[in-house]
C-alpha positions as CSV (number, residue, x, y, z in Angstrom):
1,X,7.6,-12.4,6.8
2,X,7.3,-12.1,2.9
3,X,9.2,-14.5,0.8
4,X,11.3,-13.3,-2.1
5,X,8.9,-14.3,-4.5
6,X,6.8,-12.0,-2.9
7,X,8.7,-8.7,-4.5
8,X,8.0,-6.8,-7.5
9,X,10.1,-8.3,-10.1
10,X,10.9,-11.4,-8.6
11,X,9.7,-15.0,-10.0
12,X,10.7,-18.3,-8.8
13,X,13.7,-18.3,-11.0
14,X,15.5,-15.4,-10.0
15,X,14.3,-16.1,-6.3
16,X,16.3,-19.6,-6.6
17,X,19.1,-18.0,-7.5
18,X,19.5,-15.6,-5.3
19,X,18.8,-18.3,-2.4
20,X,21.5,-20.6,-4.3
21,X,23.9,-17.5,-3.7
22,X,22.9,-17.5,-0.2
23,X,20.1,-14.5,-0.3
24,X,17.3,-16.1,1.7
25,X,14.9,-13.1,2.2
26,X,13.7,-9.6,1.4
27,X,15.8,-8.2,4.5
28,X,18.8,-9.6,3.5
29,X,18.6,-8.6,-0.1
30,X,17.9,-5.2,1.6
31,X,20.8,-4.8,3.3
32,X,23.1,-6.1,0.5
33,X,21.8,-3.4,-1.7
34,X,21.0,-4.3,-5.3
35,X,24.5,-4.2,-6.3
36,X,26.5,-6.3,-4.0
37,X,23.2,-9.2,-4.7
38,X,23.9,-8.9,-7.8
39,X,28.0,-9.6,-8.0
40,X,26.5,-12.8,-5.3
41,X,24.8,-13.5,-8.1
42,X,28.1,-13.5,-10.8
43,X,30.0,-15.5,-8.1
44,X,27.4,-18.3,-7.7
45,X,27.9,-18.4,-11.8
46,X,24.5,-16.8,-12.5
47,X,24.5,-14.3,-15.3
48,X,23.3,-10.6,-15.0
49,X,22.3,-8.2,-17.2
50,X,21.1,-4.7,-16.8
51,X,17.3,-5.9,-16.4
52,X,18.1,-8.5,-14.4
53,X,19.9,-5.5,-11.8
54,X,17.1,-3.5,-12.6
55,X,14.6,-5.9,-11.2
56,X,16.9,-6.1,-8.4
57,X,16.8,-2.7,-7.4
58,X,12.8,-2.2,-8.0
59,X,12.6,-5.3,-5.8
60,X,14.0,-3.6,-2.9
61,X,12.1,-0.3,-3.7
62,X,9.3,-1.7,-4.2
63,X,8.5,-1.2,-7.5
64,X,8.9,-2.7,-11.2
65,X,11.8,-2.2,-12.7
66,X,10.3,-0.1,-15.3
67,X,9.7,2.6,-13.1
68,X,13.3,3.6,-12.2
69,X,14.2,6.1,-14.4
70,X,16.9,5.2,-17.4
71,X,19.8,7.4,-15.5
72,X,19.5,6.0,-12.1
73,X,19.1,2.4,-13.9
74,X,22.4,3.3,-16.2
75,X,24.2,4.8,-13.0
76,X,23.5,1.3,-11.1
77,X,25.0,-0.5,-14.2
78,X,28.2,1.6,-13.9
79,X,28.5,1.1,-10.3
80,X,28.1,-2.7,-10.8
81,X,30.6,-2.7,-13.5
82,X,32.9,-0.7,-11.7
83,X,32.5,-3.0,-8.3
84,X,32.9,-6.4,-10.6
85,X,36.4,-5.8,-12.0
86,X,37.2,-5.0,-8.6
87,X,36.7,-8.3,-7.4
């Protein structure tokens, strides 16, 4: 089983947080989806910015964050934005 740390994008910091918001491995930041970690992450009081969404989202592809191209990355903002003043 591979530990968060173990993803692209993913240091010791950001894996902490996301267990402190109760996301304790790669499968279960897979089936949240990169959005719905991230708004975990808001509610456990840990700021997120568009990289830190990015590397969210390139963690559960697979890839670095740098790789997703600018419109799907600015598309995944929106939809976090939108899905945060929901709640």
């Amino acid at each position: 089983m591979k530990r968060l740390m173990d993803l692209p994008n993913l240091g010791p910091v950001v894996s902490e947080q996301l267990r402190r918001a109760g996301i304790d491995s790669p499968e279960t930041l897979l089936a949240l989806g990169s959005v719905e970690a991230a708004l975990r992450l808001v509610e456990s009081g840990v700021s997120v910015c568009s990289s830190k969404l990015s590397a969210l989202e390139g963690a559960i592809r697979g890839v670095r964050w740098h790789a997703i191209p600018a419109d799907e990355r600015a598309a995944l903002r929106e939809r976090f934005e939108a899905e945060k003043a929901l709640r």
